[in-house]
C-alpha positions in Angstrom: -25.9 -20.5 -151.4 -22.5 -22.3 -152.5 -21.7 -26.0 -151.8 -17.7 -25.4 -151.7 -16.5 -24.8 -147.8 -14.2 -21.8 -149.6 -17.4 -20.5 -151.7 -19.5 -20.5 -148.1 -16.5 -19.1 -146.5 -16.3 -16.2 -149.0 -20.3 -15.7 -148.8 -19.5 -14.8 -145.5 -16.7 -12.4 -145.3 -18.6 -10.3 -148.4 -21.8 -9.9 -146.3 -19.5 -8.9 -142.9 -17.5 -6.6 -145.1 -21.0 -5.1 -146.5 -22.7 -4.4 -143.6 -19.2 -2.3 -142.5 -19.1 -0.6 -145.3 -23.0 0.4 -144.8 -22.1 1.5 -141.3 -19.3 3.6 -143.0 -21.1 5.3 -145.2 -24.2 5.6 -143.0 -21.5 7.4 -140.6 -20.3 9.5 -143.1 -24.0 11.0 -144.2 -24.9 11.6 -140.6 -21.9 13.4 -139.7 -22.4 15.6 -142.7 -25.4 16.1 -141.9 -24.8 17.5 -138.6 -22.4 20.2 -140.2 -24.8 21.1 -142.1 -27.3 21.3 -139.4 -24.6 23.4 -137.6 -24.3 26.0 -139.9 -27.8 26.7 -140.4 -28.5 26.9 -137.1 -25.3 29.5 -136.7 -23.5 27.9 -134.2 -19.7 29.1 -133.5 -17.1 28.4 -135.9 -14.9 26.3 -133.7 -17.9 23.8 -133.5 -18.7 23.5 -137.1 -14.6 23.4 -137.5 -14.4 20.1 -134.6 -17.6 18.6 -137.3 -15.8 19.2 -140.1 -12.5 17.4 -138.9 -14.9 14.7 -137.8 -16.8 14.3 -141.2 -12.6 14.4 -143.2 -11.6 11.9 -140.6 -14.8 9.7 -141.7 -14.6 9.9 -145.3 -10.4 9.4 -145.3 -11.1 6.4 -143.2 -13.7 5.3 -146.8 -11.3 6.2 -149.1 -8.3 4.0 -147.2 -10.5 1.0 -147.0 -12.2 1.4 -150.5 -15.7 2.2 -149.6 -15.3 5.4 -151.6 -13.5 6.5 -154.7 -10.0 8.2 -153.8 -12.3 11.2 -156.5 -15.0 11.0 -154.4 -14.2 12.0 -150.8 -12.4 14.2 -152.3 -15.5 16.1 -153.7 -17.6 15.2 -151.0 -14.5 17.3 -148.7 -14.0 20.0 -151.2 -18.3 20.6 -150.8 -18.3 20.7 -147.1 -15.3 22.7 -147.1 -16.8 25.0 -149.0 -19.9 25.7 -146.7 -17.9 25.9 -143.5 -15.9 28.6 -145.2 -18.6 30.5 -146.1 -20.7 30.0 -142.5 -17.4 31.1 -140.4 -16.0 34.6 -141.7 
């Protein structure tokens, strides 16, 4: 570990801003996850819409605070979106 009070300091904002943005993206696999779940086990299209809107909400929320590339939520939205399409006609 550093011996500069500002080097310690830094040490420990990096590892609180890790371990959020390990939550965050932990968060973001389980929620895909369950839309995927959802759709294979054909539940109705207004819950695999309300799972959807949760998983976008998740992976904006990643993009805003830099856990993710801006590129990829948006692929990772485009993919879902994709599926739910398919699942609800």
């Amino acid at each position: 570990m550093a011996n500069i009070k500002s080097a310690k300091k830094r040490a420990i904002q990096s590892e609180k801003r890790r371990m959020k943005n390990v939550t965050r993206r932990s968060a973001i696999k389980t929620a895909t996850k369950a839309v995927i779940e959802a759709i294979d086990q054909g539940k109705d299209a207004a819950e695999i819409k309300a799972l959807m809107l949760s998983v976008e909400s998740k992976l904006a929320r990643a993009k805003g605070k830099h856990v993710l590339h801006r590129n990829t939520a948006a692929r990772k939205i485009s993919r879902i979106a994709k599926k739910v399409a398919v699942a609800t006609r």
